[in-house]
C-alpha positions as CSV (number, residue, x, y, z in Angstrom):
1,X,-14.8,3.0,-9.5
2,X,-11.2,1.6,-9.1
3,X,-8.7,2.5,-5.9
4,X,-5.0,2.1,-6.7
5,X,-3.1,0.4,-4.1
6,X,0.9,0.7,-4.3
7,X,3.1,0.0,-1.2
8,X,6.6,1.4,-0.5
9,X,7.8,-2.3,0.9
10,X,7.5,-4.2,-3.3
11,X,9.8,-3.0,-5.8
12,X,8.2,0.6,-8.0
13,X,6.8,-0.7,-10.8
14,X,9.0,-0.9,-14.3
15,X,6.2,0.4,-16.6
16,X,3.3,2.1,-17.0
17,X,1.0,0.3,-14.6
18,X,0.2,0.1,-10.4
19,X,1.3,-3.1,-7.7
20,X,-2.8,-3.2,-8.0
21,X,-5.8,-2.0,-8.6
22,X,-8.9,-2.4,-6.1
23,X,-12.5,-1.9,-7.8
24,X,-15.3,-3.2,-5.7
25,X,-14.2,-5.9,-3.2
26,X,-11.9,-6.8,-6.1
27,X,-7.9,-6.2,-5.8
28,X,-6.3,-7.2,-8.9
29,X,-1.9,-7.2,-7.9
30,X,0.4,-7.2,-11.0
31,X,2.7,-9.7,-11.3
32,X,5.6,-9.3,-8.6
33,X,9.3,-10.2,-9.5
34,X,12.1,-11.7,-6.8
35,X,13.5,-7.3,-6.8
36,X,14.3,-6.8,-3.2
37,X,13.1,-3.0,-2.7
38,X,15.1,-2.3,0.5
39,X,18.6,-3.8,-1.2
40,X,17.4,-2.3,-4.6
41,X,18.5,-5.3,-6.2
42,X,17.0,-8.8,-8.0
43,X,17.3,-11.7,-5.8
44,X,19.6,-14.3,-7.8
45,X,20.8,-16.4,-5.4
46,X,18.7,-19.7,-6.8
47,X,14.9,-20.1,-7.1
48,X,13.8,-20.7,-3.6
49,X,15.2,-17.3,-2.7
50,X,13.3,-15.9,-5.7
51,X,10.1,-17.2,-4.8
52,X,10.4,-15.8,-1.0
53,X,11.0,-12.2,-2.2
54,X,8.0,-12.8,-4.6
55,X,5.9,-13.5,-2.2
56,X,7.4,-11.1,0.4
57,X,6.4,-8.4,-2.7
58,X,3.0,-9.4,-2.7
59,X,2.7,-9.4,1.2
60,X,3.2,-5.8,0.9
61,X,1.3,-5.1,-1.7
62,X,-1.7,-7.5,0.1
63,X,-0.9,-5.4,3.5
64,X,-1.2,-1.8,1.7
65,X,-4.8,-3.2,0.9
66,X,-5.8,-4.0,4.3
67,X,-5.3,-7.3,3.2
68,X,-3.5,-11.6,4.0
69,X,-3.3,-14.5,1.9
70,X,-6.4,-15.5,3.2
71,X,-8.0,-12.9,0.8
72,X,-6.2,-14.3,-2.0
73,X,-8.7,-15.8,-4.3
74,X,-6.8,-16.5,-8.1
75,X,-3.0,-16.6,-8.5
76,X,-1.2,-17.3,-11.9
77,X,2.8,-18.1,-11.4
78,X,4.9,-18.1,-14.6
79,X,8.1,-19.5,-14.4
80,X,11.0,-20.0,-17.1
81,X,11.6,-23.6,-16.4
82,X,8.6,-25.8,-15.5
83,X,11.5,-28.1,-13.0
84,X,11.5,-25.0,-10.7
85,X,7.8,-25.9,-10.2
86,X,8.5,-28.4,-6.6
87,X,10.6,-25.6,-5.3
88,X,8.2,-22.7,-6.1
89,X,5.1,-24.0,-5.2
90,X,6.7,-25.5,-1.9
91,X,7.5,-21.5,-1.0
92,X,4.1,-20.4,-2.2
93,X,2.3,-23.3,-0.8
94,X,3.6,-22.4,3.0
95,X,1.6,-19.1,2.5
96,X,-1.5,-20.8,2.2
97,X,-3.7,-23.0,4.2
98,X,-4.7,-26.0,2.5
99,X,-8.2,-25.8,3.4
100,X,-8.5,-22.3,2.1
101,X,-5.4,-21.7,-1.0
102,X,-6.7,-20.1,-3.4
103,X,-7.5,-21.1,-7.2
104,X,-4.2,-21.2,-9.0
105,X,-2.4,-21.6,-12.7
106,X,0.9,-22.5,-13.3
107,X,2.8,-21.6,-16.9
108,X,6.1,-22.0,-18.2
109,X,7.3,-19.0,-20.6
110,X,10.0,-18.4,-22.5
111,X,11.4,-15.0,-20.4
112,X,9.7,-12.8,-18.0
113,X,11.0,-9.0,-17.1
114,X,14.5,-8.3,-16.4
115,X,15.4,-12.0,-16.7
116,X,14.1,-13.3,-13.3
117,X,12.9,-17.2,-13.1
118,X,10.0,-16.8,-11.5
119,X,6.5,-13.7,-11.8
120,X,3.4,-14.0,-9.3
121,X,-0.1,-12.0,-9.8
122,X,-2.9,-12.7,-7.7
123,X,-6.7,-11.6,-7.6
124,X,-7.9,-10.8,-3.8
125,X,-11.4,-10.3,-2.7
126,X,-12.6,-8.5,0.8
């Protein structure tokens, strides 16, 4: 049986899916864009800011679950330009303790929604 999980805090979702889906001790969070939901805009102001509001999108989206990071057990990051890699993973890396970061996936494609840089999707587990 499957639970779906949205928060108010991550940006409504620009299609015909959920911010995630919880089956089991499984939460499966769709992949999060830098779209500021309180300012109803897309961050632009260079790809460290991006990669905040990403992950600010799916510390909501972790929080409507009862969840941290620390539950995070799979992320996949996609960016648009594999030399934004240093910069993003330094922002997604200070979410994580080494010891415990989660497995992880990074791919360069050729555009992602709305023209953003950078798309996050994790798997977490209870």
């Amino acid at each position: 049986m499957k639970k779906i999980i949205n928060s108010d805090k991550a940006p409504a979702p620009i299609g015909p899916y959920n911010h995630s889906v919880m089956t089991g001790d499984l939460l499966f969070i769709s992949g999060q864009i830098p779209f500021n939901q309180a300012t109803e805009t897309l961050v632009t102001t260079g790809i460290e800011d991006e990669a905040k509001q990403v992950m600010a999108n799916l510390e909501a989206i972790l929080e409507a679950a009862g969840m941290t990071f620390e539950n995070v057990v799979k992320a996949t990051i996609f960016l648009t330009d594999m030399n934004d890699f240093a910069t993003v993973n330094q922002v997604y890396g200070s979410h994580f303790s080494p010891a415990s970061a989660p497995a992880r996936e990074c791919i360069q494609v050729v555009k992602l929604p709305r023209n953003v840089n950078v798309e996050i999707s994790m798997i977490a587990s209870k």
